[in-house]
C-alpha positions in Angstrom: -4.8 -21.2 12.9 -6.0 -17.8 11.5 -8.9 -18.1 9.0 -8.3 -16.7 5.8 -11.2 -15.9 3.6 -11.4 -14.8 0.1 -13.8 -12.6 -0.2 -13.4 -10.9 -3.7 -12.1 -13.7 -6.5 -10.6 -11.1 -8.5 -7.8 -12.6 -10.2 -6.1 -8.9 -10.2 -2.6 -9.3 -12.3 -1.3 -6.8 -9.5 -3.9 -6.1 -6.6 -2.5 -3.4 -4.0 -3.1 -0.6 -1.6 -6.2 -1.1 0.1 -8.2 1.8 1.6 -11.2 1.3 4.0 -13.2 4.3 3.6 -14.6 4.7 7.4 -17.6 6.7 6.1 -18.8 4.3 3.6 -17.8 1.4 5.1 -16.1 0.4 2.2 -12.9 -1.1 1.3 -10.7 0.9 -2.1 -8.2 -1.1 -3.8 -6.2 -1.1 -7.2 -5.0 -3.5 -9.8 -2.0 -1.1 -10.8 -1.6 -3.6 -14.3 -5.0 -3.7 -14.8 -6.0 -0.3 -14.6 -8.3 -0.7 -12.6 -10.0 1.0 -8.9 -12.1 -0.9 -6.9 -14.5 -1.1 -4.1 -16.1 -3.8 -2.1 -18.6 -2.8 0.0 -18.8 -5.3 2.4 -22.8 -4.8 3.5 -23.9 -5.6 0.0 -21.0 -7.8 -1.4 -21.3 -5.3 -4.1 -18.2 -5.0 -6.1 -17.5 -1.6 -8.2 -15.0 -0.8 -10.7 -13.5 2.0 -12.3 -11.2 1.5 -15.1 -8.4 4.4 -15.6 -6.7 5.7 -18.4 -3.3 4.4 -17.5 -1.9 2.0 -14.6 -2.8 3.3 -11.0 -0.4 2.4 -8.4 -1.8 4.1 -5.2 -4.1 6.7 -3.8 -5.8 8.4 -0.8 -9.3 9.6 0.1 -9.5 13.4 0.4 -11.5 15.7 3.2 -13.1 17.1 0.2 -14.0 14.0 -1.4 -12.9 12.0 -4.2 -9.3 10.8 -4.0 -5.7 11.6 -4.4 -4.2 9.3 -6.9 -0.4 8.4 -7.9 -0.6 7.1 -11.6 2.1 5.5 -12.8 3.5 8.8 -14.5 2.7 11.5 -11.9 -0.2 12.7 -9.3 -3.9 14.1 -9.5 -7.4 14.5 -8.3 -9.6 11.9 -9.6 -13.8 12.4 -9.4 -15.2 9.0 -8.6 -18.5 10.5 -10.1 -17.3 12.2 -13.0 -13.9 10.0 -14.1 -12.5 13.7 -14.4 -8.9 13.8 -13.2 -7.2 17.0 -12.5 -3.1 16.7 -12.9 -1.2 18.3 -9.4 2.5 17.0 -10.7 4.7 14.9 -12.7 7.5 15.0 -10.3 9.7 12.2 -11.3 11.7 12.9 -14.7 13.2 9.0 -15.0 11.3 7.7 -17.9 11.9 4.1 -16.5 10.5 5.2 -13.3 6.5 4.8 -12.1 5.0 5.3 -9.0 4.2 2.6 -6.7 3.2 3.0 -2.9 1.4 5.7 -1.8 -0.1 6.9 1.6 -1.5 10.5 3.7 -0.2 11.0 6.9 -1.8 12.5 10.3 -1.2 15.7 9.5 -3.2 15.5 5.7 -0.4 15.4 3.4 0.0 12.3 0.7 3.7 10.8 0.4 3.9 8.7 -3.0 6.7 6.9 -4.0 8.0 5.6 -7.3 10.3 2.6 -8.1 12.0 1.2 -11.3 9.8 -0.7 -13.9 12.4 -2.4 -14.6 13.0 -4.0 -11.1 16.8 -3.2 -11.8 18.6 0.0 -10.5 17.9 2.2 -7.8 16.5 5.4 -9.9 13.3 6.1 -7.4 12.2 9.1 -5.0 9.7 9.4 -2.7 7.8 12.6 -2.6 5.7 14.3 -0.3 2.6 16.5 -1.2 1.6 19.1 0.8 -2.4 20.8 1.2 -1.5 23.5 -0.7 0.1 20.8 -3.5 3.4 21.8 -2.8 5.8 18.9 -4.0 8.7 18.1 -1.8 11.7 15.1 -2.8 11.9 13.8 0.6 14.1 10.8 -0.8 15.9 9.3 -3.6 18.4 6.7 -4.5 15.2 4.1 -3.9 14.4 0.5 -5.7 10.9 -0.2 -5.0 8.9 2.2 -2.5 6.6 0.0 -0.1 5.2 -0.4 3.5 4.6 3.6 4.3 3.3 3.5 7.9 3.9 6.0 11.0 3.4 5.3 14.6 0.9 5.5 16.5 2.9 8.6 18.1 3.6 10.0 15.1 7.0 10.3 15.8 8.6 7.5 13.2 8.1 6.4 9.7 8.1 3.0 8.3 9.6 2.4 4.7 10.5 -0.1 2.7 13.1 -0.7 -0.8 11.7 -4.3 -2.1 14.3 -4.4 -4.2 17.0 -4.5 -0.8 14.7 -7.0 0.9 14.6 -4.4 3.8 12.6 -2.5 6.7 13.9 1.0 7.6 12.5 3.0 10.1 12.9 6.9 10.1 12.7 9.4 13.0 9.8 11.3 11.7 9.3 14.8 12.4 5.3 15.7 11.9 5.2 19.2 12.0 7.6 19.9 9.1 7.0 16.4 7.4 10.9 15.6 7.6 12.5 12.4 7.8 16.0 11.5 9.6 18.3 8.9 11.0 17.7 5.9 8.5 18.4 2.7 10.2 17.2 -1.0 8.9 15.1 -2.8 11.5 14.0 -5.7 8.7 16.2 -7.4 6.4 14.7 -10.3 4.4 17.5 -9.9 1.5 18.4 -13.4 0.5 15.5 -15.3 1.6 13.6 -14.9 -1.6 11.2 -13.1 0.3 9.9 -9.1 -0.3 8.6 -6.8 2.0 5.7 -5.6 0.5 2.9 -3.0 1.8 2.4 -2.3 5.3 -0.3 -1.2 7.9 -0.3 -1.1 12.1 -2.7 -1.8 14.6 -3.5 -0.2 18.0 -0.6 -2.2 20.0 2.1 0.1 17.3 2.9 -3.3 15.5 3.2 -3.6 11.9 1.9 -5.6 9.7 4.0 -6.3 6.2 2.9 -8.4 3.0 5.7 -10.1 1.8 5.6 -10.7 -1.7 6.9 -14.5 -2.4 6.7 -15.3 0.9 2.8 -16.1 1.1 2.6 -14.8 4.3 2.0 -11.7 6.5 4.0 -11.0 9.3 3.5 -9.5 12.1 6.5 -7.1 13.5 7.1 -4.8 16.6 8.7 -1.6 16.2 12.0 -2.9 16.2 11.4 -5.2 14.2 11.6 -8.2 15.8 9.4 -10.7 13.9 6.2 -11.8 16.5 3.8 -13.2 14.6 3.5 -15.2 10.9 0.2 -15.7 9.4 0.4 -18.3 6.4 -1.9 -17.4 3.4 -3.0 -19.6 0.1 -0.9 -17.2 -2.6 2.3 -16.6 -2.8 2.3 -12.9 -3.7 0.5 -10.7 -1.2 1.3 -7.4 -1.5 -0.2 -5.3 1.1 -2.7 -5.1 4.1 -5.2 -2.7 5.9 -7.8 -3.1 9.0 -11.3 -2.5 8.2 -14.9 -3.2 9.3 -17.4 -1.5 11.2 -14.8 -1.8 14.2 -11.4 -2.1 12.1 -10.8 -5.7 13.3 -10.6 -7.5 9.7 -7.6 -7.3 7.9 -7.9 -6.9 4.3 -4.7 -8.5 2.0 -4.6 -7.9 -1.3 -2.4 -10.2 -3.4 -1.3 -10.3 -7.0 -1.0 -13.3 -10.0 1.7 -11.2 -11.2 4.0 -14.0 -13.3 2.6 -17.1 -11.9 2.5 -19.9 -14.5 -0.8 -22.0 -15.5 0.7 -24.6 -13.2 1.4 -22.5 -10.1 -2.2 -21.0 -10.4 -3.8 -24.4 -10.2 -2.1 -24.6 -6.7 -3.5 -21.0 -6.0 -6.4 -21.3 -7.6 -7.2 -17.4 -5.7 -3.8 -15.6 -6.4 -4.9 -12.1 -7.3 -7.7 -12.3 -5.1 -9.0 -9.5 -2.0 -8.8 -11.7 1.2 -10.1 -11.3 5.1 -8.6 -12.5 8.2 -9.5 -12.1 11.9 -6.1 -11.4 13.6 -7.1 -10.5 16.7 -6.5 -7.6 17.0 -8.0 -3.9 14.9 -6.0 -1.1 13.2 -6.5 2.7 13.5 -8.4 5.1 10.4 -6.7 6.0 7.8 -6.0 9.8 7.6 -7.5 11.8 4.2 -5.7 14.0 2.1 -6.4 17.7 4.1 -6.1 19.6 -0.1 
């Protein structure tokens, strides 16, 4: 059985998107409900937190340091120094809409996507920003944007719609940043189960929170299921390698709607955890603007 270890008893109402920061040996995270950035640095056990002027859903280290963040109503720089955020783009007009996932490619550029607050309709986009913050619609007609994750050959891209309880995989053109030929590889619709956010590791597979499920699984690029690790919440939401030799997978997990009585059984829903899998991820590309 895989050892699961909480490492940051957070409590976060909506932890997600975790970011090791290679350099600093460091591991980013958000709670997108409460407003919050944070950082474990692993060496120390230090914990830092930055609180943010409105709900941040996802973000991205840049080559120029700082970060590229998606806030729930558009995209900017954000100055981990200074708190000073400088506003790239708005780009979704549904008022009901915020963005959720949110990830840079190998080629620098930072694809956010959005998803209905309401949980409802499918009213979302997902958007790609260029280096020279160009904003592109690369799709729309979306329910909840998760799980953003290209192969190792850079040749296909890994998306999920929570809200359909599906995997799609996407031929993925790097050099113009395109996607094409949609096909599902992963459909949990039905179970009860979500796909939730998404990393690989050096073998190509993929490894997807699934929200309600409390497990990870492990999945190769067809999608065939390979490998279940059981957690102690019932709402992970997404996952990332990290360590001094990207070995330890970091989940991050939410308390979301649990009731008084469901947290006594899951006494660490909401917490930062870390798992020895076996196997290590790849580094997370930075944001080349």
């Amino acid at each position: 059985m895989t050892s699961v270890t909480c490492v940051v008893d957070c409590r976060n109402r909506l932890g997600e998107v975790p970011v090791w920061d290679v350099a600093e040996q460091a591991l980013y995270w958000v709670d997108i409900e409460g407003r919050l950035l944070q950082r474990l640095t692993p060496g120390t056990g230090e914990v830092d937190r930055w609180e943010m002027p409105e709900r941040i859903a996802c973000f991205a280290l840049r080559e120029q340091g700082g970060l590229i963040v998606a806030f729930a109503s558009g995209i900017a720089f954000y100055d981990l120094d200074s708190g000073a955020i400088e506003w790239i783009a708005r780009p979704d007009p549904v008022p009901t809409n915020r963005f959720n996932e949110g990830k840079c490619d190998r080629r620098g550029r930072f694809w956010a996507g959005t998803m209905d607050d309401r949980l409802a309709h499918h009213s979302a986009s997902l958007f790609r920003v260029d280096p020279d913050l160009s904003v592109t619609r690369v799709l729309d007609g979306i329910g909840i944007s998760n799980s953003f994750v290209w192969s190792l050959d850079d040749r296909e891209f890994y998306f999920a719609d929570t809200l359909d309880g599906r995997i799609d995989r996407f031929d993925f053109d790097a050099a113009s940043g395109t996607l094409s030929n949609r096909r599902a590889i992963v459909d949990l619709k039905g179970t009860g189960i979500g796909p939730d956010g998404s990393t690989i590791d050096t073998e190509g597979y993929l490894w997807n929170a699934q929200w309600d499920g409390w497990r990870l699984a492990r999945y190769a690029p067809d999608g065939r299921l390979d490998r279940v690790v059981e957690l102690p919440v019932q709402k992970p939401t997404s996952c990332m390698f990290g360590g001094p030799d990207l070995r330890t997978l970091y989940v991050t997990s939410a308390v979301w709607d649990l009731t008084a009585e469901q947290l006594r059984d899951q006494p660490q829903a909401g917490g930062l955890f870390a798992l020895d899998v076996g196997i290590g991820g790849v580094p997370e590309p930075r944001f080349a603007g």
